[in-house]
N, C-alpha and C positions, 0 to 999 in steps of 0.2 A: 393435333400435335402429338406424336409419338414421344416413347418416355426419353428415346434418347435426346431429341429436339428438346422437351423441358427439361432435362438437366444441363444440356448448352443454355437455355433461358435464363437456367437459374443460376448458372457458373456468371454469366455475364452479369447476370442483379448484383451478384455478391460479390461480383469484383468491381464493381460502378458502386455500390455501398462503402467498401472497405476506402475506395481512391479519395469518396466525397469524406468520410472522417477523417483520412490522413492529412486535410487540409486540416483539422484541429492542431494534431501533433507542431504545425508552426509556429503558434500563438506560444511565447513562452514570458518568461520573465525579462528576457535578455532581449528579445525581438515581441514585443505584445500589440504591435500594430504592421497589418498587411494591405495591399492592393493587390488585385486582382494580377495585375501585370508582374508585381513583383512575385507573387505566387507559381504562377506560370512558370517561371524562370527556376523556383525550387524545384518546382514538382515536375517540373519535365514535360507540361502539360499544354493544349492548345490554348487559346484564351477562352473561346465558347464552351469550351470544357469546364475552365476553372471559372467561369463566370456560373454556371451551370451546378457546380459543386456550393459556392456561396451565397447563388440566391436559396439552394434546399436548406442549408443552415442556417442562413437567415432569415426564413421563415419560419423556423421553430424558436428562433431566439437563441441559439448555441453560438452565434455570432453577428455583431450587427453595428450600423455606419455610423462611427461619430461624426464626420464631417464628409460629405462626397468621395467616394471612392475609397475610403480607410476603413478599414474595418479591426473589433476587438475582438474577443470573449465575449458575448452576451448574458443579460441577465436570463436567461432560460438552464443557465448552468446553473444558478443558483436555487430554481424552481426544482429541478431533477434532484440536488443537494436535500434541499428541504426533505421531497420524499423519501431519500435514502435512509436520513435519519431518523425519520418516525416509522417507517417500515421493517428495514434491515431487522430482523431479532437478534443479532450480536451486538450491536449499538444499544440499543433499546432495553438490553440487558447490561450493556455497559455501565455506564453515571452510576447507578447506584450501590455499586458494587468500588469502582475507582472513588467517590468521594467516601466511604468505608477506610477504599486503603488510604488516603489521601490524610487521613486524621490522626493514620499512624505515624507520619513527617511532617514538620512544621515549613520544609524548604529552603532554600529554592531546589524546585524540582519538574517532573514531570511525569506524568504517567499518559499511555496513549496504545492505541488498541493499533496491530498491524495487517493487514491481508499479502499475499502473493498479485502482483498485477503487472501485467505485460509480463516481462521478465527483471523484475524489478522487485522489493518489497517498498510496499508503504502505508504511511499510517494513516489509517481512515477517523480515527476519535482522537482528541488530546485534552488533556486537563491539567492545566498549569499550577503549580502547588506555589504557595508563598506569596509574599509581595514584593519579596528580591526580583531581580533581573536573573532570566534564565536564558541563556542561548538557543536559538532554534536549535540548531546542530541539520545533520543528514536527515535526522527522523522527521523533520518538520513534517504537520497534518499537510500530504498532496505530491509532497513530494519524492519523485524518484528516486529511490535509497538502493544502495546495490546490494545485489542476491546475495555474495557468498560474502559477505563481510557484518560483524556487529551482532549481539546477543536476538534484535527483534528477529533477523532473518534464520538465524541458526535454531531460534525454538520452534518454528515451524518446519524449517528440513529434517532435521533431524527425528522428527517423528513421520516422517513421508516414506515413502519403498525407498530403498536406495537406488533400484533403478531409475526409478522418476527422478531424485535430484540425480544423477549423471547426466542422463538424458539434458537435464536443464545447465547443469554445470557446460557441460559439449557443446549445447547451442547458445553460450555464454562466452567461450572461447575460450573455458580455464587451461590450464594447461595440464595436460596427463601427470606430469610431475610430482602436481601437486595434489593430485585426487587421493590418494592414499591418506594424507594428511587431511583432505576434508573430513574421509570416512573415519577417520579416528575423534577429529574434533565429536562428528555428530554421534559417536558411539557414547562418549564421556558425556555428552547434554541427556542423551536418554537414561544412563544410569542414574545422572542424578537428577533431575527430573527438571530443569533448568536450564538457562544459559547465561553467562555472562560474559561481558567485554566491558572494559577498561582502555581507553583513551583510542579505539577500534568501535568507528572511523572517526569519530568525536575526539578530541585532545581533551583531555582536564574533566570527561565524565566517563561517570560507569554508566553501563545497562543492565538490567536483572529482568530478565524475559522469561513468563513461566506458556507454554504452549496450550490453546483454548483448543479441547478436543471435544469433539463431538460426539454424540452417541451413539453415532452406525462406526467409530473409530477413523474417522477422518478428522482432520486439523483446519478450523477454520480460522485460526490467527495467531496471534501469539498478544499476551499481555505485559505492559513493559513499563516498568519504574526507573527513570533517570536521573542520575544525581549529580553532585560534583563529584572528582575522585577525591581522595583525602587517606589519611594515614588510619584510619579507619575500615577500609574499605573490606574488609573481612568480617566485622561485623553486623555489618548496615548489610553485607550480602546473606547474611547465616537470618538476618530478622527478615530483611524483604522478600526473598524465596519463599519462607513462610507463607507470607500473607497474599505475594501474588498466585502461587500454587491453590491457597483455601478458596484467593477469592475466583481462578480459572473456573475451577470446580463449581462454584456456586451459580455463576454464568450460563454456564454446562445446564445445570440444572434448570435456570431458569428460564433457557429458550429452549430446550426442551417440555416445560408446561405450556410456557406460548405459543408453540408451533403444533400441539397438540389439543387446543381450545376448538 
């Protein structure tokens, strides 16, 4: 097989890869049980195709039959979870750093760690402060939170190139209009070394996101304390910045030793 022959090989694996996990993306909250047939019909696909796409998932356990022919989410999602969490070094430097800050608010609250994913931000760790009732909101752990809205997504762009957020803004479908106003937003986060939003996109909470940067100077999240909003909110922002800024840094620091053992 010549090279050009194995890279047609390898285009075809990786788009017979890409189609079989695109059957995940159906499984939602709203629709969290599929058949085969009913599949087909979304994805535009034959049925030996998509029978073909869920017996490969359902053999690793990413998906699998409650009763004939219906299929969920599988427990193998939660097997890949498990690892994330004892692996990942920004988790793993996470907890004990967030129950630190966690001691400085009695709640209800929330504090929770965010990454860039798909075109999307969302939060991979969360730790629920108090024994009040706290609203999931947008940030819930897993969930799709939009790119250009809310302090978690703004403390990670805003230390990014600006070309790269355009580039992401464009294939987001902001409008030209309003890009001047992004880049001004993310100007003012990086002066002051922060972000916050207020009742954006949550009603009734603040967010105080300080950005987890890394030490080649890349951003690999942001860290975020959520409150209620309140008449207050100028102070609780002038303390929380504080402590989510010291406690970034120390993160910083500490999967930087881990990742260097």
């Amino acid at each position: 097989m010549d090279m050009a022959e194995k890279r047609e090989h390898n285009d075809r694996r990786e788009t017979s890869s890409d189609k079989t996990l695109s059957v995940m993306d159906l499984f939602t909250p709203e629709r969290p049980e599929w058949t085969v047939d009913e599949a087909c019909i979304a994805l535009g696909q034959s049925e030996s195709t998509v029978y073909r796409y869920f017996r490969s998932l359902a053999a690793v356990g990413l998906i699998f039959s409650i009763r004939p022919g219906r299929y969920l989410l599988g427990p193998g999602i939660v097997h890949y979870d498990r690892q994330l969490r004892t692996s990942d070094p920004l988790l793993r430097a996470a907890e004990p750093m967030i129950l630190k800050i966690a001691e400085q608010y009695p709640g209800p609250g929330s504090i929770f760690i965010s990454r860039i994913y798909r075109d999307h931000v969302m939060a991979m760790h969360e730790h629920r402060i108090g024994a009040a009732p706290f609203p999931e909101g947008v940030f819930a752990r897993g969930r799709l939170a939009p790119l250009f809205s809310g302090a978690p997504a703004f403390a990670i762009l805003a230390f990014l190139e600006v070309r790269t957020v355009r580039a992401m803004y464009q294939k987001a479908g902001g409008d030209n209009a309003d890009w001047l106003q992004i880049k001004r937003h993310m100007r003012a986060v990086r002066a002051l070394g922060y972000a916050t939003s207020i009742d954006d996109p949550d009603l009734g909470i603040i967010h105080i996101s300080a950005p987890l940067k890394q030490d080649d100077g890349g951003i690999a999240g942001s860290l975020t304390l959520a409150l209620p909003s309140g008449p207050d909110n100028a102070t609780m922002i002038a303390k929380a910045s504080v402590w989510l800024i010291e406690g970034a840094a120390d993160m910083a620091q500490q999967i930087l030793l881990t990742t260097r053992r």
